[in-house]
Structure formats: C-alpha cells, structure tokens
C-alpha positions in Angstrom: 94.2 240.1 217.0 94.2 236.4 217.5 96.3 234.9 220.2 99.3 233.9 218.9 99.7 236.8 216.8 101.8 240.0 217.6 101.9 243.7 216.3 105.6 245.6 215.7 106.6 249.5 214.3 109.3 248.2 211.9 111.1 250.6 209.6 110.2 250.4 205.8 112.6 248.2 205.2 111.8 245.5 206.8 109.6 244.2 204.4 112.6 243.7 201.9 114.7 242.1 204.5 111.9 239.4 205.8 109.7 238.9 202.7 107.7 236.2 204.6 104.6 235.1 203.0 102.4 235.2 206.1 103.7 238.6 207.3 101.4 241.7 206.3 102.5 245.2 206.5 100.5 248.3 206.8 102.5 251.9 205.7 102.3 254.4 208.1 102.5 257.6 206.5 103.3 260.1 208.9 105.4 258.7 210.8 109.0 260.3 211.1 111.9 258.7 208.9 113.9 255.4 211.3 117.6 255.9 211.9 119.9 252.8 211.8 122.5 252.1 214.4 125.6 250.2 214.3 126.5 248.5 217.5 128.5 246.0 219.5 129.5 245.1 222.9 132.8 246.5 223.7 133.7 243.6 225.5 133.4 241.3 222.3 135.3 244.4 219.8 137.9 242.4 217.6 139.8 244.0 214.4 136.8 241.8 212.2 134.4 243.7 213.8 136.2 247.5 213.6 136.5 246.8 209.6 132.9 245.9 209.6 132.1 249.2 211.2 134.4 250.9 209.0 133.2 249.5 206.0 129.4 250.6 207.2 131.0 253.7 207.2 132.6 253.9 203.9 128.7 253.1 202.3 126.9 255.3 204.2 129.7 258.7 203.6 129.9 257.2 199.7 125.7 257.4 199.7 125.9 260.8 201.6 128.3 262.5 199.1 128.5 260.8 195.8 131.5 261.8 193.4 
C-alpha cells in the first residue's frame, strides 16, 4: 500500500452504494454473511425518526415473508 491509501472489510453492498471510479473491491468468499443495524441516539429520537424505523421494518418483514 501507498501512503495515502487505506484498506476496509465492507459488506457486499457497498460497492452498489459508492460506485466510485477509483475504488477497487476484492470478494471475499468465505467470509460470513454482514448484518445491518438500524440506530439512533435516544437523545435525538423524534416521531420522523420512529416512522423511519418503522418503515425499515415494514421492508425488511415484507422481504422476509412475501404474500
């Protein structure tokens, strides 16, 4: 590595998210399967942010268990 230049374990999905044309990713795979998180600071909870987190969870149960 050059100076200036850094190395990160990123999920999969990062690449879709930050398509930047100087990045490079390398698979890795055996590595076990990245869980997501949702999470604030209670301090800063407001009802914008509790149907945001709601909504998250709508997707995720509607991916889970399709009709």
């Amino acid at each position: 590595m050059e100076p200036g230049q850094a190395t990160a374990g990123v999920p999969a999905e990062f690449t879709g998210f930050y398509p930047w044309p100087d990045l490079t990713t390398v698979p890795i795979r055996d590595a076990a399967p990245c869980q997501w998180a949702l999470m604030w600071r209670t301090a800063a909870e407001s009802p914008l942010i509790r149907a945001f987190a709601q909504a998250a969870t709508d997707v995720r149960n509607a991916a889970e268990h399709p009709e």
